[in-house]
N, C-alpha and C positions, 0 to 999 in steps of 0.2 A: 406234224408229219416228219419223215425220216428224212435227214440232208440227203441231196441228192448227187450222184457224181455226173460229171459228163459222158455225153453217149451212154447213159446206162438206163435202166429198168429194175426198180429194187424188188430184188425175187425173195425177200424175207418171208417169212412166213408167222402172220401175224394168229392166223387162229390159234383158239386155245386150248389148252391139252385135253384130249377127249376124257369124256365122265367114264370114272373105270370104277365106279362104287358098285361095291357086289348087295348080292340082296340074298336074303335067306328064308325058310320056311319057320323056322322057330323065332321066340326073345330074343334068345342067345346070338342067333344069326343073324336078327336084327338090329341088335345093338353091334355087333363087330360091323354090321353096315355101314352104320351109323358112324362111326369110329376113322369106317374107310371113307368115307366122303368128306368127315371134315380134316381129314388127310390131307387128302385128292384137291380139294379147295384151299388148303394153305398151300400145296406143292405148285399149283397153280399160278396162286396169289407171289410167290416168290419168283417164279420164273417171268411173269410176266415186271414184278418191278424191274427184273434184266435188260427185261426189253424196252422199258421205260428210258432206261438209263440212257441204251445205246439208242435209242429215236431220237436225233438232235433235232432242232428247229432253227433251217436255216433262216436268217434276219437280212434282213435290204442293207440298213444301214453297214458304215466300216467298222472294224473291231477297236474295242476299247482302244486301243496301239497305234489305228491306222490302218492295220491291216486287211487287204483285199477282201476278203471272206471271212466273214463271224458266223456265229453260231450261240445258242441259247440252250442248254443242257439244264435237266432236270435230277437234282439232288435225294438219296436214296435216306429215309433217313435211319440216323444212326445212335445209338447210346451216349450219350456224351455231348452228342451236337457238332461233332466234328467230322469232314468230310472221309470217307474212306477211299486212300489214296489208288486204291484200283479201280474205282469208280473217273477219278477224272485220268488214268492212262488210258483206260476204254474210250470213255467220251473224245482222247485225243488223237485215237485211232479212227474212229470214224470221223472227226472233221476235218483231219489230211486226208483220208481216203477221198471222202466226199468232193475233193479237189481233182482228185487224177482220175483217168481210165481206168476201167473196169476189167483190161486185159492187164493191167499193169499194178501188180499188190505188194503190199508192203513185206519189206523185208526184215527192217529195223527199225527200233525208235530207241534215242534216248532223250531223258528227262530229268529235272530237277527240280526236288517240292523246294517252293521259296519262303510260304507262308504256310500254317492251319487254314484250311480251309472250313467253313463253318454251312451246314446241312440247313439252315434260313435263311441265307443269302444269295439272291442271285447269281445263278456261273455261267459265264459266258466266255465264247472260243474265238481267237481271234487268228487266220490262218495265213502266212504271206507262202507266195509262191515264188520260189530259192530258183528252180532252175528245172524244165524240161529237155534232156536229153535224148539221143538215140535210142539207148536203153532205160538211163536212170531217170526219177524225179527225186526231188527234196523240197521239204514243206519243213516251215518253223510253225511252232504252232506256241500262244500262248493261253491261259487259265487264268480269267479273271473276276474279282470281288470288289465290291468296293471302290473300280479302279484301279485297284492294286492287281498287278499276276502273281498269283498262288503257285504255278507250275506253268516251267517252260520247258520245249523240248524241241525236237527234230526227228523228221521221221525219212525214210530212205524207198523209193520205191523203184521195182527193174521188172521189164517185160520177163518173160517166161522163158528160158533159156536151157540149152545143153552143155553141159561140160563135165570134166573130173570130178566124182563122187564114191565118198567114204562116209563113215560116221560114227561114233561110239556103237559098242553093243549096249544091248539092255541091261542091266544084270541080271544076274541070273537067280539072284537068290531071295525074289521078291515073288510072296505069295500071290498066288490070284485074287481078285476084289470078291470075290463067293466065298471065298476062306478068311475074312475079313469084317471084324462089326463093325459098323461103320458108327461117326463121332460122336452122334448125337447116343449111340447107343453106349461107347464107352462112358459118358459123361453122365448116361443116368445116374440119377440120385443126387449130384451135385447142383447148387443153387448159384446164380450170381447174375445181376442184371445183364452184363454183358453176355452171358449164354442166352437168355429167355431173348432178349433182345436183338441179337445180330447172330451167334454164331448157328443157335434153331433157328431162321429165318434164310439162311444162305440159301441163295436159289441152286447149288449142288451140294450133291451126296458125297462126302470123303470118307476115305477107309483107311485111317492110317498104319502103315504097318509097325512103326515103331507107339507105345503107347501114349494117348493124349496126356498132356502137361500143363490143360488149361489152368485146374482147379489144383491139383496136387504132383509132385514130379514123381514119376514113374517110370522104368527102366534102365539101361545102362547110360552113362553119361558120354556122348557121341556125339560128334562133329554131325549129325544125320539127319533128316526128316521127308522120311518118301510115304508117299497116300498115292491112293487113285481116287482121280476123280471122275463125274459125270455129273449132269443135270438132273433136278429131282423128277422133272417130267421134259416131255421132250422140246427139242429147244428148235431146231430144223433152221439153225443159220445159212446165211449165206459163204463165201470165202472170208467177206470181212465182218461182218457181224462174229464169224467162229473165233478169227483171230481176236478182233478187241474183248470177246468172253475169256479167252484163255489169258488174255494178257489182266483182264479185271482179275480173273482166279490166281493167279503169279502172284499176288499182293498177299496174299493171307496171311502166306509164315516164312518168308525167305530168312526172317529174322532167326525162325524157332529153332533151327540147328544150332545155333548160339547158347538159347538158353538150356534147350539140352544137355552141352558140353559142359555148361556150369552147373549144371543141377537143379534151375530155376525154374517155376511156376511161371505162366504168363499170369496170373492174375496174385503176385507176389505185391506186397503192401510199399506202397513207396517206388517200385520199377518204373523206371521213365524207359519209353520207345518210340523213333520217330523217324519214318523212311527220307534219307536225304537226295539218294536216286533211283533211279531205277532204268535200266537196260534192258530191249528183248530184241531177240532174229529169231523171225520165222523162216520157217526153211521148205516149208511144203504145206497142202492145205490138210485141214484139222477137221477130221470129223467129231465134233464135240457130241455129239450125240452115243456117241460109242467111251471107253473108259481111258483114259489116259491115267500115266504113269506119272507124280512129280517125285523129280529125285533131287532134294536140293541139300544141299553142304555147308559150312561155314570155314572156308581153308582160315580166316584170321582175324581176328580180334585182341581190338587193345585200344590205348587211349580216348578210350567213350564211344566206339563206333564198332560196327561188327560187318563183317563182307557176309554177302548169302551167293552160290553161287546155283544154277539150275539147269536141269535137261527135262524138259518132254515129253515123252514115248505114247504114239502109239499105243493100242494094244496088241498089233503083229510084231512091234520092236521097232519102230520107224521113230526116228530122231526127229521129232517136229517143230521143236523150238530150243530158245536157251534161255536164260535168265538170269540176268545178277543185281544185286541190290546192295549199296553200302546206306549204314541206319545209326542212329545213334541210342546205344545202349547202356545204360547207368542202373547198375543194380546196387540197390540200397546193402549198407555193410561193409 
C-alpha cells in the first residue's frame, strides 16, 4: 500500500488507463487494431511501473540508521542492473512527504548518490524528523542496500503562503510538442539494448526539440537540451505523487547538455556517467498530465564532472520547478 501521511486520505488514482484500442471493419483495420492495443497495454504497463515505484510500503520496524520512519521501496528494473537514480529521488519524495501534512508540500530537496545502487537488492527508506515549524518542516531521509545508504538527502516543506512573485519567462523560441516527433520516433531504426530496454519503456512521451544524441550526435554543438514532456497514458496524481513524477523525469538528461556541447553520443564506447547530486524546488503544483517544458543547460564543465542546470514550464508558461545536477563525466579520448 502507499506510505501514508498524517491527517491525510491518499486521493491517487490507481485505476488504469482506459482501453482506447480502436476496432475496424476490414484486415487492414484490424490489424492497425491490433497494433493499437498492444500499444495501449505497454503504455499502460509503463505507467503503471511509475506507480509502482512511487507506492512505498510503510514497515513498523526503524530504519536501517535508526530512524523514526522506514519505508520499503520497490525497484524498477533497468539494463545493466543498476538502479536509475530518478527512481530513488522519487521514492525519497514521497517518504518525507508521507511524514508531514498534507496542506504542507515540498518545496525542496537536496540529495547525494553515495553508492550504485543495484535493481536486485532490497531498498529501503529511512526518514528522521529534523524539525516542525510554524511554516517549515525538514526531513533527512536516507536510501538503503545492503545496510549501506546509497543516497542521502533532505527535504524542505512550508504551508502555502502569499508573498513577492516573479519568474523567468518561457522562451519563446520553443516549438509546440504537435510540431515535434517525439524520441522513440526520432530514434527509429537505431538498435541498442539500452533503447529496447529502458528508454522505449519510459512511462512519458518526450519530444525533444533539439535532435536525439542517443545513437549518433546530431545538430549544433550547444550548451542545450529542452523536450516536452507528458505521460504515455494518463497518470492523475495527486500534489505529491506529480511532484516525485517530475522530479523521477529531472533524472533523464540534465547531463546531456554537456554531451551536446562536446559532440558526444550518450551511447559512445568507453563514456563513463554518473549523477553525484541532485537539487529540485518546486514552486507550485504540476499538472503532469498536461505537457511540460524541460529546459535544461550545462553553464560548466571540467575536471571529470559537468553542472546541468533546469527550469520547468508549464504549458501556459508557469515556472513550476528547477533543477540542477552536478555528474561525473569522462569522455574516452
Amino acid at each position: 500500500m502507499r506510505a501514508q501521511r498524517p491527517d491525510r486520505t491518499s486521493s491517487a488514482d490507481r485505476d488504469g488507463a482506459r482501453d482506447r484500442v480502436k476496432t475496424g471493419e476490414n484486415a487492414h483495420r484490424a490489424h492497425g487494431a491490433a497494433d493499437d492495443a498492444d500499444a495501449t497495454a505497454e503504455s499502460t504497463e509503463n505507467i503503471a511501473a511509475l506507480r509502482r515505484v512511487l507506492d512505498l510500503e510503510p514497515l513498523s520496524a526503524p530504519g536501517v540508521g535508526g530512524e523514526e520512519h522506514s519505508f520499503l521501496g520497490w525497484n524498477q528494473p533497468k539494463p545493466g542492473g543498476r538502479l536509475f537514480g530518478g527512481q530513488v529521488l522519487a521514492q525519497c519524495v514521497m517518504a518525507t512527504s508521507a511524514t508531514v501534512a498534507e496542506d504542507r508540500p515540498i518545496h525542496s530537496f537536496h540529495g547525494y548518490f553515495l553508492r550504485a545502487g543495484a535493481v536486485d537488492k532490497e531498498l529501503t527508506f529511512g526518514v528522521d524528523v529534523l524539525r516542525d515549524g510554524r511554516s517549515f518542516s525538514a526531513r533527512r531521509v536516507q536510501a538503503y542496500q545492503d545496510g549501506q545508504p546509497i543516497f542521502t538527502g533532505m527535504a524542505s516543506f512550508q504551508d502555502s503562503q502569499e508573498g513577492a512573485s516573479h519568474q523567468d519567462a518561457m522562451p519563446e523560441d520553443i516549438p509546440g510538442p504537435e510540431e515535434l516527433a517525439n524520441l522513440a520516433q526520432q530514434l527509429s531504426g537505431h538498435q541498442h539494448p539500452h533503447l529496447e530496454g529502458w528508454v522505449f519503456k519510459r512511462p512519458f512521451e518526450i519530444r525533444p526539440v533539439e535532435p536525439a544524441i542517443q545513437a549518433e550526435f546530431r545538430g549544433e554543438q550547444v550548451a542545450l537540451s529542452r523536450f516536452w514532456v507528458r505521460p504515455i497514458s494518463p497518470f492523475r496524481g495527486d500534489r505529491v505523487s506529480s511532484a516525485a513524477a517530475v522530479a523521477y523525469a529531472s533524472d533523464y538528461s540534465l547531463l546531456e547538455p554537456t554531451l551536446r556541447r562536446h559532440g558526444v553520443p550518450w551511447y559512445t564506447p568507453g563514456l563513463r556517467m554518473a549523477s553525484l547530486d541532485h537539487a529540485m524546488w518546486w514552486h507550485a503544483p504540476i499538472d503532469v498530465d498536461d505537457w511540460l517544458l524541460f529546459d535544461f543547460s550545462a553553464p560548466r564543465s571540467g575536471g571529470g564532472r559537468a553542472l546541468g542546470a533546469g527550469r520547468v514550464f508549464s504549458r501556459d508558461g508557469v515556472l513550476v520547478a528547477n533543477v540542477a545536477q552536478q555528474g561525473m563525466v569522462r569522455i574516452p579520448g
